[in-house]
LOPA-328108 format. One record per residue (C-alpha): chain; x, y, z. Coordinates in pm, 1 decimal, padded with zeros to 6 digits. Each point is the difference from the previous one (the first is absolute). Example, Ala and Ser with C-alpha at 12.3 -4.5 7.8 and 13.67 -1.06 7.14 Angstrom:
BEGIN
+---+----------+----------+----------+
! c !        x !        y !        z !
+---+----------+----------+----------+
! A !  01230.0 ! -00450.0 !  00780.0 !
! A !  00137.0 !  00344.0 ! -00066.0 !
+---+----------+----------+----------+
//
This chain:
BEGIN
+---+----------+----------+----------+
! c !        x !        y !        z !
+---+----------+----------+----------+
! A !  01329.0 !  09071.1 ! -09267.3 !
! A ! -00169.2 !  00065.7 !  00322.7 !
! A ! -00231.5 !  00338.7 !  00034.5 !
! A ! -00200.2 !  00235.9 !  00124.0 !
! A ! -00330.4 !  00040.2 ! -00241.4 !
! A ! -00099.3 !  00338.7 !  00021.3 !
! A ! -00403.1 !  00102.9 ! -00076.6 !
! A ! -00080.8 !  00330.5 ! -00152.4 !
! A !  00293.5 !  00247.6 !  00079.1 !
! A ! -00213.1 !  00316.6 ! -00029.7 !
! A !  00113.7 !  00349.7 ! -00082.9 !
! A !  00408.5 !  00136.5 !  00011.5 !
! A ! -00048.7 !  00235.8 !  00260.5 !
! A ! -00218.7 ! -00117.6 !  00234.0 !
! A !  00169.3 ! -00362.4 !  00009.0 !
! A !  00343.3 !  00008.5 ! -00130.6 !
! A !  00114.4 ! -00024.3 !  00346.5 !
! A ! -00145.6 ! -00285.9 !  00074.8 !
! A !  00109.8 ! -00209.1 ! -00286.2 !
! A !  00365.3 !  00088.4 !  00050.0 !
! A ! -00016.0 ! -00078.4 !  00364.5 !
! A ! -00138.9 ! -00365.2 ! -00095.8 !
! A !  00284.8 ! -00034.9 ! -00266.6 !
! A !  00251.5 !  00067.2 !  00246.7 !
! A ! -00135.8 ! -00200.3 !  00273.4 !
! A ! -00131.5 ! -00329.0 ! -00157.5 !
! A !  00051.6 ! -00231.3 ! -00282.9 !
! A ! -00017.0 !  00126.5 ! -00352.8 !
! A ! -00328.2 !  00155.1 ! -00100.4 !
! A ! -00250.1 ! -00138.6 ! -00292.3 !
! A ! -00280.3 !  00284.8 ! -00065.4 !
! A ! -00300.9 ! -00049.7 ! -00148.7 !
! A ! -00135.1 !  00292.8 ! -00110.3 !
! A ! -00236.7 !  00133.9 ! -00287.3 !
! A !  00272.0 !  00163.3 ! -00239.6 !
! A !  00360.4 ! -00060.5 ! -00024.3 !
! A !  00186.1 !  00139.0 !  00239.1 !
! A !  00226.1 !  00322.5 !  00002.6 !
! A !  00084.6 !  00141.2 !  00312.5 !
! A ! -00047.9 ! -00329.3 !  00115.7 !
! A !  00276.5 ! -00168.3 ! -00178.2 !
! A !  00312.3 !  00027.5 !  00200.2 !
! A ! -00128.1 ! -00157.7 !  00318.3 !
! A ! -00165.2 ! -00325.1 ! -00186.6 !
! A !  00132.9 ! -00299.3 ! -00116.4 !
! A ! -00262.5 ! -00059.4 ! -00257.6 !
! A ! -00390.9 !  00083.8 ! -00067.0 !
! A ! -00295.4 ! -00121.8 ! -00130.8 !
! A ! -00227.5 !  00189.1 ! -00147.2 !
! A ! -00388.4 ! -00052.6 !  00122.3 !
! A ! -00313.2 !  00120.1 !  00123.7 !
! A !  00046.2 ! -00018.8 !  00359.3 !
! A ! -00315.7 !  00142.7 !  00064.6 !
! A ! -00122.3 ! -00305.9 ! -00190.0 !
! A !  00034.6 ! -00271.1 !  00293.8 !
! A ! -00052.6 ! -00298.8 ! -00288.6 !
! A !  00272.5 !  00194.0 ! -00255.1 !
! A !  00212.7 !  00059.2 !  00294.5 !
! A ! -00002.4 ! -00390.3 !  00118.7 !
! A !  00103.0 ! -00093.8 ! -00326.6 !
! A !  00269.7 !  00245.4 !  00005.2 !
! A !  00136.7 ! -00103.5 !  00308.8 !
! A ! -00018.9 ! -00401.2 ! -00052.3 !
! A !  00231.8 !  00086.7 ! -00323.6 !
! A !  00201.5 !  00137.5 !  00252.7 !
! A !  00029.2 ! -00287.6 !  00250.5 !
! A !  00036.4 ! -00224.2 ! -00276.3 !
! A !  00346.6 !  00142.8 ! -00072.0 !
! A !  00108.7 !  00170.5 !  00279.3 !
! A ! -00068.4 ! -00084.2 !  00405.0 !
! A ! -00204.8 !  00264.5 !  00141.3 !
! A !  00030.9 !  00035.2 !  00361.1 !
! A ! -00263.6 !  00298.9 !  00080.7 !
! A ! -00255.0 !  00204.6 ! -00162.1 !
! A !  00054.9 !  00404.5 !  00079.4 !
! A ! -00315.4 !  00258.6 ! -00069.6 !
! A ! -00083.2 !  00305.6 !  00087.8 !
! A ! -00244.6 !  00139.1 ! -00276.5 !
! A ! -00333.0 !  00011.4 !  00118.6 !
! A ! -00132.7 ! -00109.9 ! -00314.5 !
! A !  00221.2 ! -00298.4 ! -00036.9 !
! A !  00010.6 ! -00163.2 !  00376.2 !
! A ! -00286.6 ! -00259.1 ! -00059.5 !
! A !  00205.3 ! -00163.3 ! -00319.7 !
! A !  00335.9 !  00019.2 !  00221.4 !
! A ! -00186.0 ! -00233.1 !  00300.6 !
! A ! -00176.0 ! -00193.9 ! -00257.5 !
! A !  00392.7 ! -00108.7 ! -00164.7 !
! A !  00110.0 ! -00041.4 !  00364.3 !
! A ! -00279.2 ! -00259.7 !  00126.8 !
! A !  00085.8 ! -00172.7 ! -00310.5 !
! A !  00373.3 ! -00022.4 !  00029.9 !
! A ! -00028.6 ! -00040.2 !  00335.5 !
! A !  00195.0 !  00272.5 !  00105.3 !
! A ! -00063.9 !  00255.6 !  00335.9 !
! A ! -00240.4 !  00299.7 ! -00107.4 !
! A ! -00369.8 !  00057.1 !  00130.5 !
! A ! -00299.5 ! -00220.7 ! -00035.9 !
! A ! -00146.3 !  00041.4 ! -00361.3 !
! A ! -00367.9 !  00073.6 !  00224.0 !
! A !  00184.4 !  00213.7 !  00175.3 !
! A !  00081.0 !  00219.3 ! -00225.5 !
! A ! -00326.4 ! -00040.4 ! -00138.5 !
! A ! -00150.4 !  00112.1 !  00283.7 !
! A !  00200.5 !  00367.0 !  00042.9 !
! A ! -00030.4 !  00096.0 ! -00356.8 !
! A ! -00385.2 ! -00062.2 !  00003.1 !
! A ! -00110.0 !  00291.9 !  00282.4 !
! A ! -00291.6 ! -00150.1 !  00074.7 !
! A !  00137.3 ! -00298.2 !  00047.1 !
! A !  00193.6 !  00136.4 !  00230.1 !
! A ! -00260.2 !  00125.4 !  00168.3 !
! A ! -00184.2 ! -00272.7 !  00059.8 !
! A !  00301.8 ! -00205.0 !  00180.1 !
! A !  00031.1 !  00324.6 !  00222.9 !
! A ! -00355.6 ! -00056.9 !  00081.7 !
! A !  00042.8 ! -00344.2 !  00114.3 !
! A !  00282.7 !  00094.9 !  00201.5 !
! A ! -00102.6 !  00277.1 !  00153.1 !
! A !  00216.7 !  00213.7 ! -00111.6 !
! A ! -00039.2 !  00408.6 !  00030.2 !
! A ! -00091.8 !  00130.4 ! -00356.5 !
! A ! -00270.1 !  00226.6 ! -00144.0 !
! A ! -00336.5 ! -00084.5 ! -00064.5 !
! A ! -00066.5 ! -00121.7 ! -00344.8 !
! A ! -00212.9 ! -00144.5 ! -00265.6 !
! A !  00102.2 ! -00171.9 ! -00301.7 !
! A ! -00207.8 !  00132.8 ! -00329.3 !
! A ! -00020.7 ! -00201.5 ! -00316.5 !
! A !  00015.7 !  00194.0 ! -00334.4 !
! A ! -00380.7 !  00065.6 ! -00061.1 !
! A ! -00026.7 !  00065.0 !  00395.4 !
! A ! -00063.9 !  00448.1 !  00033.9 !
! A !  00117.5 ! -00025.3 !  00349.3 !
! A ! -00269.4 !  00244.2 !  00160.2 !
! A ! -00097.2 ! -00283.0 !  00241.4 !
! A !  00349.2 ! -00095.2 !  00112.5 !
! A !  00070.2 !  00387.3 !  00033.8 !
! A ! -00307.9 !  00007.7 !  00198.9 !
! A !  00109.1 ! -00272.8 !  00218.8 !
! A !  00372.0 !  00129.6 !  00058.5 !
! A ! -00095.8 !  00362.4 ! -00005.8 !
! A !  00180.3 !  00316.8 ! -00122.2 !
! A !  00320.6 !  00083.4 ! -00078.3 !
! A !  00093.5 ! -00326.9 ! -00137.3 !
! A !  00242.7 ! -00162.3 ! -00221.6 !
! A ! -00034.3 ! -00135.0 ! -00370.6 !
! A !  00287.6 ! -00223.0 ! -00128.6 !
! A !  00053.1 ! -00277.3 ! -00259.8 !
! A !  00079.0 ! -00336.8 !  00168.8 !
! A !  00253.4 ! -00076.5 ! -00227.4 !
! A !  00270.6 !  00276.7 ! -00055.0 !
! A !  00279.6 !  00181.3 !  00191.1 !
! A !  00142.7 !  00313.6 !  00047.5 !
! A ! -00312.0 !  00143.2 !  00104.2 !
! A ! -00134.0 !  00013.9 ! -00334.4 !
! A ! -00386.6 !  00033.6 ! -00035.7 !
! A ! -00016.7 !  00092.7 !  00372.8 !
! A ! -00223.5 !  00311.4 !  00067.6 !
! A ! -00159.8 !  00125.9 !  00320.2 !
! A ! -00357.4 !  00104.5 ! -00031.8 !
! A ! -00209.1 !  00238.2 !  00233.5 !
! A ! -00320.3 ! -00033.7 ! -00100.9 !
! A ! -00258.6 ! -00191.6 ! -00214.4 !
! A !  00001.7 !  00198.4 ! -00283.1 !
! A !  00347.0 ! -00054.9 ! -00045.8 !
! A ! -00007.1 ! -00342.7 ! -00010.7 !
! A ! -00064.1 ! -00116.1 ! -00313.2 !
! A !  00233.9 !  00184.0 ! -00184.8 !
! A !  00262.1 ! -00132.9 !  00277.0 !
! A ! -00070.6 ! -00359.9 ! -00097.4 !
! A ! -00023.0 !  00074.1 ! -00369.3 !
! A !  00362.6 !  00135.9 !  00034.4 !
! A !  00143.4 ! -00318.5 !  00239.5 !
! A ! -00180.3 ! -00241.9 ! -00281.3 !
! A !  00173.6 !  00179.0 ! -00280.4 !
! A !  00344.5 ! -00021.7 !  00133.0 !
! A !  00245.3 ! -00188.9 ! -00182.7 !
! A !  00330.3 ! -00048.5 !  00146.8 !
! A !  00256.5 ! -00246.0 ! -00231.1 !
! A !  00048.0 ! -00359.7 !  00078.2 !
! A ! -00321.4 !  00029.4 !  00243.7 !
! A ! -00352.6 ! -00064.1 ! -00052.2 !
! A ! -00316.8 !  00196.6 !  00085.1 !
! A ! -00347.2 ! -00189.3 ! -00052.4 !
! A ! -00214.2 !  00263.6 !  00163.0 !
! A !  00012.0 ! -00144.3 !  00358.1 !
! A !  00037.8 !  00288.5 !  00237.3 !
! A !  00028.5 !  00050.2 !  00406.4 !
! A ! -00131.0 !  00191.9 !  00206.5 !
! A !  00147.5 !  00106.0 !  00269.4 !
! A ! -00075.3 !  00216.6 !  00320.5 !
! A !  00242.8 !  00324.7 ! -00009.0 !
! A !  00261.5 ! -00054.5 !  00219.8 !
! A !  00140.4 !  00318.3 !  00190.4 !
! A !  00347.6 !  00043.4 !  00140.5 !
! A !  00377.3 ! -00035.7 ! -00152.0 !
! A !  00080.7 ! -00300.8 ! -00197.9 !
! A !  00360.1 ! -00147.5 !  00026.0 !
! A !  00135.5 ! -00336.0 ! -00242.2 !
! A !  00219.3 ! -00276.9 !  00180.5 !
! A !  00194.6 ! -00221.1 ! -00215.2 !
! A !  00051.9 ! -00339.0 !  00136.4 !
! A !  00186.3 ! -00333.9 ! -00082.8 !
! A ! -00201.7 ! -00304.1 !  00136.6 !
! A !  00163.5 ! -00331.2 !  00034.9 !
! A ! -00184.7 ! -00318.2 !  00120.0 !
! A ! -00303.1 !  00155.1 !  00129.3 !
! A !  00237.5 !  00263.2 !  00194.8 !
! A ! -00083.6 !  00345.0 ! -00027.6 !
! A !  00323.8 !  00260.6 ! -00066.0 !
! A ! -00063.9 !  00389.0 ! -00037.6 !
! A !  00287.9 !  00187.8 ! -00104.5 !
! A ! -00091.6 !  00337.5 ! -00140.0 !
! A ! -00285.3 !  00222.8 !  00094.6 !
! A ! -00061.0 !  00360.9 ! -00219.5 !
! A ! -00257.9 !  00220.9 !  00096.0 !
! A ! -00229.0 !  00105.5 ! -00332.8 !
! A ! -00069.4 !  00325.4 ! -00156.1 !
! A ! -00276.5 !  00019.8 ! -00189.1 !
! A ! -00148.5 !  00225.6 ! -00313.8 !
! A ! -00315.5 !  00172.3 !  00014.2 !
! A ! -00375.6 ! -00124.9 ! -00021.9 !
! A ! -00150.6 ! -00204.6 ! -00080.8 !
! A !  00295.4 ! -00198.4 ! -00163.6 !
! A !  00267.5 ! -00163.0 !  00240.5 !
! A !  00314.0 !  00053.7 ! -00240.9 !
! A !  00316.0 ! -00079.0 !  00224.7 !
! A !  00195.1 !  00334.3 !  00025.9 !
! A !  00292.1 ! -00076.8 !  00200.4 !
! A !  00099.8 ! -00215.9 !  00312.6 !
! A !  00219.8 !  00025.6 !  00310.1 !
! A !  00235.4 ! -00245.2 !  00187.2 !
! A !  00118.1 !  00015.6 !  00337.6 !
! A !  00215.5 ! -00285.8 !  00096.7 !
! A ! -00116.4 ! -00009.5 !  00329.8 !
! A ! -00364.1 !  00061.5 ! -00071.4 !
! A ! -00193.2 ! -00098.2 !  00341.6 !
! A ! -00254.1 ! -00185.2 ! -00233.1 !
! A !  00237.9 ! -00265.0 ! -00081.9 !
! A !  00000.1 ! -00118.0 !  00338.4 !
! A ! -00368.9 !  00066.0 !  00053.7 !
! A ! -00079.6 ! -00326.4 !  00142.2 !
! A ! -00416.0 !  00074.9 ! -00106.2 !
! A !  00115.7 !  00046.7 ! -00317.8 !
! A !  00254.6 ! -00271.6 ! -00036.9 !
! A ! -00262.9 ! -00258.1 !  00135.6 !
! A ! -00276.5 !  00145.8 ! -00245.7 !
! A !  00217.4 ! -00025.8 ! -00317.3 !
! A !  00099.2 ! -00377.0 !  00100.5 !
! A ! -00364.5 ! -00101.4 !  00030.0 !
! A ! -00071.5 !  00127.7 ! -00334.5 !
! A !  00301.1 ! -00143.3 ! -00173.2 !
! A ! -00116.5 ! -00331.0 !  00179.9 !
! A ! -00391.9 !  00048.7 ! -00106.8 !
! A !  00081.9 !  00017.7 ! -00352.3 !
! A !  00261.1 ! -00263.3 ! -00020.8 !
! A !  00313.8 !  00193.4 ! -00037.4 !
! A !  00310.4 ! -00237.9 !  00137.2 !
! A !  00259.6 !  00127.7 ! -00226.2 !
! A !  00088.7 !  00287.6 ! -00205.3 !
! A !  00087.1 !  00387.9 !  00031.2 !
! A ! -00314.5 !  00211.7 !  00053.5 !
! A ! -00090.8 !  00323.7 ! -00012.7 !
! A ! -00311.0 !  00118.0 !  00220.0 !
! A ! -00205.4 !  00312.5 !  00095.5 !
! A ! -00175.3 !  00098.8 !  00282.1 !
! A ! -00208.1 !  00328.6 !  00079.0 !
! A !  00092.0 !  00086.4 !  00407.8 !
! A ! -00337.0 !  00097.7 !  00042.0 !
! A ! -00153.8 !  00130.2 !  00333.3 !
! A ! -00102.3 ! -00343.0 !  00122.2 !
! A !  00344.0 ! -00155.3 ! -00077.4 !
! A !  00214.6 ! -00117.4 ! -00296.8 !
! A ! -00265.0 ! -00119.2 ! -00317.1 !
! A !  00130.1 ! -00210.4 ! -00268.5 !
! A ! -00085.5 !  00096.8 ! -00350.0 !
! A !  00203.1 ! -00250.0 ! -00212.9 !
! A !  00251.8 ! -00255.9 !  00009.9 !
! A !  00245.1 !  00024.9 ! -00350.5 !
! A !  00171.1 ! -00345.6 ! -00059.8 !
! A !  00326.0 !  00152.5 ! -00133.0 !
! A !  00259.7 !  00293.4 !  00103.5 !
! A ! -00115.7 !  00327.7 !  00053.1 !
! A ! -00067.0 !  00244.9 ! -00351.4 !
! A !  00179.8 !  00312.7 ! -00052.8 !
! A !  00308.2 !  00029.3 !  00162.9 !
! A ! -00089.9 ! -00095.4 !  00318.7 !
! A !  00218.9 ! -00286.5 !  00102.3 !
! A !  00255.1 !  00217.9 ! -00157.0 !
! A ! -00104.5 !  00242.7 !  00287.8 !
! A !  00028.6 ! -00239.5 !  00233.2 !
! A !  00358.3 ! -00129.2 ! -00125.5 !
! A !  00122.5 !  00382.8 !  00062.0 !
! A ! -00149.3 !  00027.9 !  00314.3 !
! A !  00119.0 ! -00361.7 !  00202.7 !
! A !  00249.3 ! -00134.6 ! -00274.3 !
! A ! -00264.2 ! -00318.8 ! -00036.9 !
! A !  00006.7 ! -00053.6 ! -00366.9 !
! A ! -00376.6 ! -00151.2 ! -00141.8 !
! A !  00195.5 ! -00161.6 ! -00284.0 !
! A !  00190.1 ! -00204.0 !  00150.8 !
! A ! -00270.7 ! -00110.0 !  00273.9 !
! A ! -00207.8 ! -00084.6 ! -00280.8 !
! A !  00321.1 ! -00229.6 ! -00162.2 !
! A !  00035.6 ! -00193.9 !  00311.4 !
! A ! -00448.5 !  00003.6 !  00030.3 !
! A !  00058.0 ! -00182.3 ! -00326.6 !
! A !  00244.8 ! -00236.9 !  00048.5 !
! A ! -00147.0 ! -00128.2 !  00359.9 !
! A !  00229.4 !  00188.5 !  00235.1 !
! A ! -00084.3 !  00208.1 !  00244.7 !
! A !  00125.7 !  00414.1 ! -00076.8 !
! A !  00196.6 !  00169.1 !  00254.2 !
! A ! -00190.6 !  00358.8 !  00096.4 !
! A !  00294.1 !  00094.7 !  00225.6 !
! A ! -00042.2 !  00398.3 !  00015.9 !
! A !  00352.1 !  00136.3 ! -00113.8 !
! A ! -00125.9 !  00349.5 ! -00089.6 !
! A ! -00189.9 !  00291.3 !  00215.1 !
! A ! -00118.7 !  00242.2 ! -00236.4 !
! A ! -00365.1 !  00152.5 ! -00069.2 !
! A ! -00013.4 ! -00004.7 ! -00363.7 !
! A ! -00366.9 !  00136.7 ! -00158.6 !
! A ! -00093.1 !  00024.3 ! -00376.1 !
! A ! -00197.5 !  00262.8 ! -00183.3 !
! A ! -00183.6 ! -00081.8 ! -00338.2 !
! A ! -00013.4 !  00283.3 ! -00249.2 !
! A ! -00323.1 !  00077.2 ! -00197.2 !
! A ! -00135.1 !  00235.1 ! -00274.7 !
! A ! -00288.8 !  00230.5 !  00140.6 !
! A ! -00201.3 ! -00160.6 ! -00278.2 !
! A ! -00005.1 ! -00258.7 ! -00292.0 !
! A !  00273.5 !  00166.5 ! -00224.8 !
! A !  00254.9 ! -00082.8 ! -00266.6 !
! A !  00328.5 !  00033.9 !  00155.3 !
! A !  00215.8 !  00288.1 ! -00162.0 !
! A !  00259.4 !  00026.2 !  00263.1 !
! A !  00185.9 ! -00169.0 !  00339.5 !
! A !  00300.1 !  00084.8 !  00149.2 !
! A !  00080.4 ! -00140.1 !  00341.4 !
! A !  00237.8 !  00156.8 !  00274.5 !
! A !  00333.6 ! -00107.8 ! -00019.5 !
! A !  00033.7 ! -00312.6 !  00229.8 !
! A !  00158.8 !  00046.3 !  00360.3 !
! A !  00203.3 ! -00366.3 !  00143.5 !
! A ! -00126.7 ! -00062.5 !  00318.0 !
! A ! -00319.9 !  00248.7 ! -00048.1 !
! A ! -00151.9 !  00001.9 ! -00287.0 !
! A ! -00043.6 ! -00269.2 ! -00255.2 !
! A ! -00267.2 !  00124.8 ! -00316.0 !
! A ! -00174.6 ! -00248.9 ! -00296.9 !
! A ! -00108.8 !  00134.3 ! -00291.1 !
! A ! -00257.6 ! -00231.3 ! -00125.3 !
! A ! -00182.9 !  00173.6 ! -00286.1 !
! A !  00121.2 !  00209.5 ! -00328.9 !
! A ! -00069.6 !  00270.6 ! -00242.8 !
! A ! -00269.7 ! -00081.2 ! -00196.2 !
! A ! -00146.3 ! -00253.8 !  00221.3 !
! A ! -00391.0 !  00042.1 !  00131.9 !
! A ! -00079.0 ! -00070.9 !  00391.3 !
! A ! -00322.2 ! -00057.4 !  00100.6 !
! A ! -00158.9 !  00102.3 !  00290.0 !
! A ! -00280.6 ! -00166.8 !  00190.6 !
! A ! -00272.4 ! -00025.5 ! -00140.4 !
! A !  00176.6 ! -00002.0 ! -00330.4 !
! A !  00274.9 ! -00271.2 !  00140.2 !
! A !  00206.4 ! -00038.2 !  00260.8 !
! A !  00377.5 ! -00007.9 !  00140.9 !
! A !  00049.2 !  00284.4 ! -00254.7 !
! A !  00320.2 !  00092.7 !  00182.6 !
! A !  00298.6 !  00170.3 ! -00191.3 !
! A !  00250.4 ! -00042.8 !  00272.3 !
! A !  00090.8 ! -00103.7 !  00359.0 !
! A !  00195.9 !  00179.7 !  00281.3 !
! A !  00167.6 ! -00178.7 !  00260.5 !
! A !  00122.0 !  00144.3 !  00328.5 !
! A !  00218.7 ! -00148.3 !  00276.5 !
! A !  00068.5 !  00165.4 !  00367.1 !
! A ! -00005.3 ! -00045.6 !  00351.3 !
! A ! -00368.6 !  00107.9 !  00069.0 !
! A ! -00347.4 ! -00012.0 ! -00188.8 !
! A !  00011.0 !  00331.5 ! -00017.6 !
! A !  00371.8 !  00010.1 ! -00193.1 !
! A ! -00119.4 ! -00194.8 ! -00216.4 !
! A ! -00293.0 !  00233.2 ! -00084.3 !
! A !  00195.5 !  00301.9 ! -00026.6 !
! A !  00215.3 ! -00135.6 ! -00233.1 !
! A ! -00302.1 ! -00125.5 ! -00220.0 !
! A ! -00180.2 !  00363.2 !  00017.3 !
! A !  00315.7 !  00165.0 ! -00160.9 !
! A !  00082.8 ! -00289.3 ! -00261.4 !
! A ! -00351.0 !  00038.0 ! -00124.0 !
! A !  00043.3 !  00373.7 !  00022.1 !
! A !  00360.4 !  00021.3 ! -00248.1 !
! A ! -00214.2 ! -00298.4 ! -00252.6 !
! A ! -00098.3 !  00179.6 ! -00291.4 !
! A ! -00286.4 ! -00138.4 ! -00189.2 !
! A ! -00232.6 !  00090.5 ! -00288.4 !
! A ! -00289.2 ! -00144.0 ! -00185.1 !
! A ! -00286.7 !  00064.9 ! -00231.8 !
! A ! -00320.4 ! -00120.8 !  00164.5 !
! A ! -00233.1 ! -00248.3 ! -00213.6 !
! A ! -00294.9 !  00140.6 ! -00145.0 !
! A ! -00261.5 ! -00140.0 !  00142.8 !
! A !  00182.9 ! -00121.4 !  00300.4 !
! A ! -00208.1 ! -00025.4 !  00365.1 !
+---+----------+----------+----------+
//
């Protein structure tokens, strides 16, 4: 049989979507995923179950494959799982970024480093090994500044700090992250604080060439933790035709060897011009190409199908809608006692209830992405869209019993 292997296919519902779009526009679909699957099931035609955040137990998984079946393309977008996807690529010599590549965006400081060489706008920065206490970096970059992991995603173990005294619980909290499938050794940034907005473009690169799609405009929690709390999409966002930032996100595809592939990349518009803060190897997280599918009809999924299987995606616009997402929290690390979402609205309103009764969500610095549901608005304006989030979250009814002990 020929297929479609598919790497890590993440949680129901933030990436159902996504796998049903690649089951109805490819060839049948082979996950590999941790567990059996279950919601999964009726779009594959077969599994094997692995640790694909394992890149040796993945190989192995997927040479069984090819020894039976003929696998024409290798489809990921979990964070956690991308470097064993490009790894079974190379070796079946099938389309999909450079192995190094990948290597290069999931290791920050890697990342950094290329940018340096290229000349590339980004923050200042120092790298800290685990025994290193930072005070002299800080001292070099100055305050506020930026502590992250150089390994994880979803801005876990990133915290903003304002002043020495701060810092050392900061990096005691980035060092103790864990985030599943994803290591943390202790190596830290440090990063100069960058002010302004900070917008995501996702992208489909195809020998070398450079393709934005879908630009959303970030909302972000309060400090000193960057927890994503919504995002916006305007079709016709001037940004995506920003030819200053067009030219700066090629060069840093290009500095860090990225020829092929979706990515997903931030950038702080800061008062000296666009900044980038990191390149992601994969789709965007969240819903976000979901966003971006309401808003120009350009569906991630199946760009990332035709990514994998060498062709190049068409990102014809066939929609005109500003869509925007809000993220709903708990005021505090809690057990969950009760949710109840408006009643959906076609065209309007779409809601996701992604947390139960019973369930405990963890706030930073407790956790993070301790959401219990998502909103999602469509209209003709921003500012629709916004109106119609402010009274969703107004009719949601939620209530919890805060954790004892609970920052």
């Amino acid at each position: 049989m020929d297929l479609l292997l598919i790497m890590g296919t993440g949680h129901e519902q933030f990436r159902e979507y996504l796998l049903a779009s690649a089951a109805e526009d490819g060839p049948p679909l082979w996950a590999l995923d941790p567990a059996e699957p279950t919601w999964q099931a009726k779009y594959l035609a077969g599994h094997s179950v692995c640790d694909v955040f394992d890149p040796d137990a993945a190989l192995e998984a997927v040479r069984r494959v090819a020894a039976e079946h003929r696998v024409l393309g290798v489809f990921c977008w979990h964070e956690a799982a991308i470097q064993a996807a490009s790894a079974a690529a190379a070796e079946l010599g099938l389309p999909g970024p450079d192995p190094e590549a990948v290597r290069a965006v999931r290791d920050k400081s890697a990342t950094r480093r290329l940018l340096t060489i290229a000349g590339v706008p980004q923050p200042a920065f120092h790298v800290l090994a685990p025994g290193d206490d930072g005070t002299a970096a800080a001292a070099a970059i100055g305050f506020p500044l930026v502590v992250k992991p150089i390994a994880l995603g979803a801005s876990q173990g990133v915290i903003k700090v304002d002043r020495l005294g701060d810092l050392a619980a900061a990096m005691a909290a980035a060092r103790g992250t864990r985030q599943a499938g994803m290591t943390n050794d202790g190596t830290l940034l440090l990063e100069q604080y960058l002010t302004g907005p900070e917008i995501s473009v996702d992208a489909a690169v195809i020998d070398g060439e450079y393709l934005p799609y879908a630009l959303a405009r970030k909302r972000i929690g309060p400090e000193p933790y960057f927890e994503e709390m919504g995002h916006h999409v305007d079709p016709d966002d001037p940004l995506l035709g920003d030819r200053e930032l067009t030219a700066m996100l090629a060069a840093a595809h290009k500095a860090v060897g990225w020829r092929h592939g979706s990515t997903h990349t931030e950038v702080k518009l800061t008062p000296r011009g666009p900044v980038l803060v990191e390149i992601n190897g994969r789709l965007g997280g969240d819903l976000i190409p979901y966003l971006g599918q309401l808003a120009n009809g350009i569906d991630s999924g199946t760009v990332g199908t035709r990514l994998a299987l060498g062709e190049k995606p068409d990102l014809t616009r066939r929609r005109d809608r500003h869509t925007a997402i809000r993220f709903l929290v708990p005021p505090c690390s809690a057990v969950v006692d009760k949710i109840a979402l408006p009643a959906e609205r076609p065209g309007e309103l779409e809601t996701v209830t992604v947390a139960a009764p019973g369930d405990e969500l963890l706030m930073p610095p407790d956790g993070y992405i301790a959401r219990y549901g998502c909103l999602i608005a469509m209209g003709d304006t921003a500012r629709e869209c916004e109106t119609i989030l402010d009274r969703a979250e107004a009719e949601t009814v939620f209530e919890c019993t805060p954790l004892r002990g609970a920052a």
